[in-house]
C-alpha positions as a Markdown table, in Angstrom:
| # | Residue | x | y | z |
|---|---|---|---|---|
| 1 | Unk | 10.8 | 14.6 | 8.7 |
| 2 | Unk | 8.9 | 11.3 | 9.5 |
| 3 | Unk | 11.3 | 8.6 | 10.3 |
| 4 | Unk | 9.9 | 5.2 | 8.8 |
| 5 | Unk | 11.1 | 3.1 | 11.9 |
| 6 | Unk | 8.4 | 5.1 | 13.8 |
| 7 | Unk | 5.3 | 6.1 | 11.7 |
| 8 | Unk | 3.9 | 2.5 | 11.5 |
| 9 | Unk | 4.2 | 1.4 | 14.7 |
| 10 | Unk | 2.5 | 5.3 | 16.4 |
| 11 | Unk | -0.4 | 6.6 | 16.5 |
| 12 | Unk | -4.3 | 5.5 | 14.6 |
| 13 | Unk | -2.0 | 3.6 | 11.8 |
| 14 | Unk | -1.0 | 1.6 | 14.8 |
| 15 | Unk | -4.1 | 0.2 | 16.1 |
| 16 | Unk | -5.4 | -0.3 | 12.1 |
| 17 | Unk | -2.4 | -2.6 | 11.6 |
| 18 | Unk | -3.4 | -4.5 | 14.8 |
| 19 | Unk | -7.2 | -4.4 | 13.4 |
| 20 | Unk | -5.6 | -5.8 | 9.9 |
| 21 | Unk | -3.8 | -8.6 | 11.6 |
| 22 | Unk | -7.1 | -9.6 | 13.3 |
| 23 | Unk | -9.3 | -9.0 | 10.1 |
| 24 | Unk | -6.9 | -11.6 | 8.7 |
| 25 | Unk | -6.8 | -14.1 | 11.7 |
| 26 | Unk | -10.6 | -13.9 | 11.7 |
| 27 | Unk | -11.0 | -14.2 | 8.4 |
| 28 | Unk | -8.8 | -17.9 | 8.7 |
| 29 | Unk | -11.0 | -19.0 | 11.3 |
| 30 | Unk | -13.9 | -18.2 | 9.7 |
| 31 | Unk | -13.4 | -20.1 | 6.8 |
| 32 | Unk | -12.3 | -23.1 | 8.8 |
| 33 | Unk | -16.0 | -22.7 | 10.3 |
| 34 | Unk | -17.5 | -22.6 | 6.7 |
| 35 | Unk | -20.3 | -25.5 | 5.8 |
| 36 | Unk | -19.4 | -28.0 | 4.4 |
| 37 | Unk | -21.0 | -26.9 | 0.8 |
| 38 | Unk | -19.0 | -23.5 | 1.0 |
| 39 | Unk | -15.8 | -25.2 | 1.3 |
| 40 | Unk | -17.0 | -27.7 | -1.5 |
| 41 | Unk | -17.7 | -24.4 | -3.6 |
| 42 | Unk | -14.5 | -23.0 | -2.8 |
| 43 | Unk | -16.3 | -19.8 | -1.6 |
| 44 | Unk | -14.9 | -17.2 | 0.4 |
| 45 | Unk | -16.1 | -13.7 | 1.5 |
| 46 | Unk | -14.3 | -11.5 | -0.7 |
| 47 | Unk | -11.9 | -8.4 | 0.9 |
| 48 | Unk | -14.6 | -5.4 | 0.3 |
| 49 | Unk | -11.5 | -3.3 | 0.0 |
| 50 | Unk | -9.8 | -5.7 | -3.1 |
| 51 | Unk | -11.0 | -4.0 | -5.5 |
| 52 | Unk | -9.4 | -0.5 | -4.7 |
| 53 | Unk | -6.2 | -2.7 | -4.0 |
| 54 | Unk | -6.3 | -4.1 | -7.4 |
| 55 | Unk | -6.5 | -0.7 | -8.5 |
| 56 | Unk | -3.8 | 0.1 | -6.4 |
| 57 | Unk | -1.4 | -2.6 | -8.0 |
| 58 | Unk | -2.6 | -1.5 | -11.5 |
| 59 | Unk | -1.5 | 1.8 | -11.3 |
| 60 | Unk | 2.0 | 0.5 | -9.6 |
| 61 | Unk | 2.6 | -1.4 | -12.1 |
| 62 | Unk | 1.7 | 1.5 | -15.2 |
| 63 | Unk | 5.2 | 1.0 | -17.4 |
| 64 | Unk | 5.8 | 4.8 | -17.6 |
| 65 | Unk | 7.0 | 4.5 | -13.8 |
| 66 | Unk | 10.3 | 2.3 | -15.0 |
| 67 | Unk | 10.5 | 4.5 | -18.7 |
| 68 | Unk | 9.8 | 7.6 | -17.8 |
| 69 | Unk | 10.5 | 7.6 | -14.4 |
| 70 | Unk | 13.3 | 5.1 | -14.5 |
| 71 | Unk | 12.6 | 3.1 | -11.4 |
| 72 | Unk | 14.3 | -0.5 | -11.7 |
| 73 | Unk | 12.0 | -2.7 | -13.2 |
| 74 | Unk | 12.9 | -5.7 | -10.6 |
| 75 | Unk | 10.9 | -7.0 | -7.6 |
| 76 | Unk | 12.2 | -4.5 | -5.4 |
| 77 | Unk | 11.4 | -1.9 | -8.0 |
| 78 | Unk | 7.9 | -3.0 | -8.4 |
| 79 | Unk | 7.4 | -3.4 | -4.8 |
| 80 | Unk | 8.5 | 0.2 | -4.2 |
| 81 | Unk | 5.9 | 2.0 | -6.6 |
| 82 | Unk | 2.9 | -0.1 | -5.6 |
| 83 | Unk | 3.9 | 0.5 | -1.8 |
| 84 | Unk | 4.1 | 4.3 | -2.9 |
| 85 | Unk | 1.1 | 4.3 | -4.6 |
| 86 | Unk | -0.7 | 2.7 | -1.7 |
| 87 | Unk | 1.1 | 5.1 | 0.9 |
| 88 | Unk | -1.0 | 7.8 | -1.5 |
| 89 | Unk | -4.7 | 6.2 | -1.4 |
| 90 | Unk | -4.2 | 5.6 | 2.2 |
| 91 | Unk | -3.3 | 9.4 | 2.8 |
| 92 | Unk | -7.2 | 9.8 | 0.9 |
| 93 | Unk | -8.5 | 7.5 | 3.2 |
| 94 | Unk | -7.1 | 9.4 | 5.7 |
| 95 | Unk | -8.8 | 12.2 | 5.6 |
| 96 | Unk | -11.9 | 10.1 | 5.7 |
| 97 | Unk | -13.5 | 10.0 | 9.3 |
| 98 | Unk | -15.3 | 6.9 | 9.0 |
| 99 | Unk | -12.4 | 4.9 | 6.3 |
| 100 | Unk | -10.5 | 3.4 | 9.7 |
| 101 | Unk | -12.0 | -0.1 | 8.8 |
| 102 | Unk | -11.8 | 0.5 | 5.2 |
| 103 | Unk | -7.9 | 1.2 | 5.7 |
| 104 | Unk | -7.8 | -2.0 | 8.0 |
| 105 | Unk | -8.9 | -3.9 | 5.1 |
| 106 | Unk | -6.8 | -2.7 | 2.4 |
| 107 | Unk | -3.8 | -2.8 | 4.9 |
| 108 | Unk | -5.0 | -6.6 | 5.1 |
| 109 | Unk | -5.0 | -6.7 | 0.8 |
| 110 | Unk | -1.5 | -6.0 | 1.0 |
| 111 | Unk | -0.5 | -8.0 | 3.7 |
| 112 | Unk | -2.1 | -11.4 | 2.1 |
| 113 | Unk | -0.6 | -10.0 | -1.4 |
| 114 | Unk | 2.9 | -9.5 | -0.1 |
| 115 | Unk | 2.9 | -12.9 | 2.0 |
| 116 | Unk | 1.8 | -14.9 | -1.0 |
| 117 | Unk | 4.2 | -13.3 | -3.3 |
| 118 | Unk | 6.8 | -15.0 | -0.4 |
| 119 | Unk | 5.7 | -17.7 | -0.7 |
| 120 | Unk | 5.5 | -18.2 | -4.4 |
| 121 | Unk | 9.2 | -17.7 | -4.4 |
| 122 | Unk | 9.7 | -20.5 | -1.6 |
| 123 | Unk | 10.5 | -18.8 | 1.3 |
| 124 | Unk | 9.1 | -20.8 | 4.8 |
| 125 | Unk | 6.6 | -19.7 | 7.4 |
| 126 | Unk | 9.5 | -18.5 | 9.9 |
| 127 | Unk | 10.4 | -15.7 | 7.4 |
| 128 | Unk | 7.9 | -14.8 | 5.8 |
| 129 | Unk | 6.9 | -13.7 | 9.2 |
| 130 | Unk | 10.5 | -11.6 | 9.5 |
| 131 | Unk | 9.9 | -10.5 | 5.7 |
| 132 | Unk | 6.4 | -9.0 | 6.4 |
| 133 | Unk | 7.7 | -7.2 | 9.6 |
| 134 | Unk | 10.0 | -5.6 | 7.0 |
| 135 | Unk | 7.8 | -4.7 | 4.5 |
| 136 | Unk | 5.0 | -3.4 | 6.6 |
| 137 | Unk | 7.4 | -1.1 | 8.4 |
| 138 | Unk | 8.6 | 0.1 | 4.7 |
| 139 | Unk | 5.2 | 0.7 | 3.8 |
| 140 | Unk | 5.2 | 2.7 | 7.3 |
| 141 | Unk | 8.1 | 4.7 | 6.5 |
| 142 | Unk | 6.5 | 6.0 | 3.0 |
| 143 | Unk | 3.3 | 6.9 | 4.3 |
| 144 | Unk | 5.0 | 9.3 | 6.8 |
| 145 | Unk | 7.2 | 10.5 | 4.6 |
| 146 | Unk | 4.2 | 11.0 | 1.8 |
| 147 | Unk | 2.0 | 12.6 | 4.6 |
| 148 | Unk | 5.1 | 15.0 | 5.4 |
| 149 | Unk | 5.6 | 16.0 | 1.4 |
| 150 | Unk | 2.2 | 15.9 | 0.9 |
| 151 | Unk | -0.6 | 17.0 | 3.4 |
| 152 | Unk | 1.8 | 18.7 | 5.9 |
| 153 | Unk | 4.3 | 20.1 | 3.3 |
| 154 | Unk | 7.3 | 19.7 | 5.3 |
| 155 | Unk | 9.8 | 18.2 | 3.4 |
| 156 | Unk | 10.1 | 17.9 | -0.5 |
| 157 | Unk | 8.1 | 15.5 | -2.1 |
| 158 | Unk | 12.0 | 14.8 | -4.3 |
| 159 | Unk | 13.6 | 14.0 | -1.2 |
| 160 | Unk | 11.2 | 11.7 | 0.0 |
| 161 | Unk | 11.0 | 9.8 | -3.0 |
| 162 | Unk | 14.7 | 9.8 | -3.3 |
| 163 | Unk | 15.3 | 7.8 | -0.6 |
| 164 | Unk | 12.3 | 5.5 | -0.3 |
| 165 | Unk | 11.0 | 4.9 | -4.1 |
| 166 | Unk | 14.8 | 5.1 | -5.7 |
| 167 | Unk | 16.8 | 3.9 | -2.5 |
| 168 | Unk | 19.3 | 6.8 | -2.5 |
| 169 | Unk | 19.9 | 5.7 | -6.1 |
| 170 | Unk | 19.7 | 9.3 | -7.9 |
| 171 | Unk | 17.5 | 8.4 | -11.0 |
| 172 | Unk | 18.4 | 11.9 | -13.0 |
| 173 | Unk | 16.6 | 15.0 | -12.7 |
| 174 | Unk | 14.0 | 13.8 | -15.3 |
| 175 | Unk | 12.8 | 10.7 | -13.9 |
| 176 | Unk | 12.8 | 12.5 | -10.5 |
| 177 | Unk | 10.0 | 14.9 | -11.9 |
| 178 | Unk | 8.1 | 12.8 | -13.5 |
| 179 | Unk | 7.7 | 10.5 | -10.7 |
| 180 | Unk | 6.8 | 13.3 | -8.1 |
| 181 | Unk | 4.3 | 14.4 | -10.7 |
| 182 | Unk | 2.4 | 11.4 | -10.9 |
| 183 | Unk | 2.5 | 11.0 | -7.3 |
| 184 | Unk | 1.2 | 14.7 | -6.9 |
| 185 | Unk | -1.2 | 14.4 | -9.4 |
| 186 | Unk | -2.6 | 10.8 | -7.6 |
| 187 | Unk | -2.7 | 12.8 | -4.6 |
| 188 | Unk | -5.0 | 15.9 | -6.2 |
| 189 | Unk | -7.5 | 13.8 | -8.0 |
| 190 | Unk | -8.1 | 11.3 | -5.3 |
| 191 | Unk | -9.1 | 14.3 | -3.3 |
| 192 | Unk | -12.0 | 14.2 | -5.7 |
| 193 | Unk | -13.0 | 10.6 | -5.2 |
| 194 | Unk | -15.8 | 9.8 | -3.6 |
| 195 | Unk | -15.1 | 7.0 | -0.5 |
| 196 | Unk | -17.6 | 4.4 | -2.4 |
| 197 | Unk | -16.0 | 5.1 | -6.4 |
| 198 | Unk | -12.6 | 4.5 | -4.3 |
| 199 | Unk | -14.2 | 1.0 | -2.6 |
| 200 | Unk | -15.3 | 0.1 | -6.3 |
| 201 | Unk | -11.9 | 0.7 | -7.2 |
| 202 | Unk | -12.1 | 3.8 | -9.2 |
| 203 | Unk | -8.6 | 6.1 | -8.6 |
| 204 | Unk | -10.4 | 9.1 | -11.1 |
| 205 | Unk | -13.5 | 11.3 | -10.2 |
């Protein structure tokens, strides 16, 4: 069993963090630099990978995950499912020899996603910074536990849903299914992506 305190911080997932966190610096400075028109357009290069995040977010946020599947419907809640459905299309990427960059950027989707959503709900600079430490090593935690249900097939996919998309809150035996099915299903038909339908964010063959 993967423990989440490790899997985000060893490894190739490591240095794409790092390579998200510059992506993102660079990405500041560079539209400092911007000529003067740009920044009176309001342009800025787009995230090539915000499309597939988008997707990503879409498909968290599907309402048969708190009916049928009887996740809470609450910030936490919400957070959960789309960090569980990323942990999924990052596994795809995965397998992808040349998605490193690809994964850097959708890593760096999240990030700026999650740090606005902090700061929508007023929380300062100071800990936001502690806040995204958190949830980047949650996000972490799933995909080793996800790579461990699914690719490896060392632990069950229930348990590992147990304790990071219900938080050791047993949901019944129903919702517990139906959840690990979706999540299984994801898995097997983004197997059939192809790496560009994925970038235009397309989840289905």
């Amino acid at each position: 069993m993967t423990d989440g305190r490790y899997a985000l911080h060893r490894g190739p997932f490591a240095s794409i963090c790092a390579r998200a966190r510059a992506n993102k610096s660079r990405g500041r400075v560079e539209h400092m630099n911007m000529g003067l028109w740009q920044r009176l357009a309001g342009r800025k290069a787009e995230n090539p990978a915000a499309a597939l995040y988008q997707a990503v977010v879409a498909r968290g946020r599907e309402p048969h995950w708190y009916e049928a599947g009887a996740v809470p419907d609450t910030v936490n809640g919400r957070f959960d499912t789309i960090a569980s459905v990323l942990a999924v299309v990052l596994l795809r990427l995965e397998a992808e020899p040349a998605a490193a960059e690809t994964i850097a950027r959708l890593i760096e989707c999240f990030v700026d996603d999650m740090d606005g959503q902090l700061r929508q709900f007023g929380v300062g600079d100071v800990v936001v910074g502690k806040r995204m430490g958190k949830m980047m090593g949650l996000l972490g935690g799933r995909l080793g536990a996800y790579r461990d249900a699914l690719v490896t097939g060392t632990e069950p996919l229930e348990g590992a849903l147990l304790r990071n998309l219900y938080r050791a809150e047993d949901p019944g035996e129903a919702a517990l299914a139906h959840s690990a099915g979706e999540l299984r299903a994801l898995h097997a038909t983004l197997a059939q992506v192809e790496l560009d339908a994925l970038m235009a964010g397309r989840l289905v063959p």
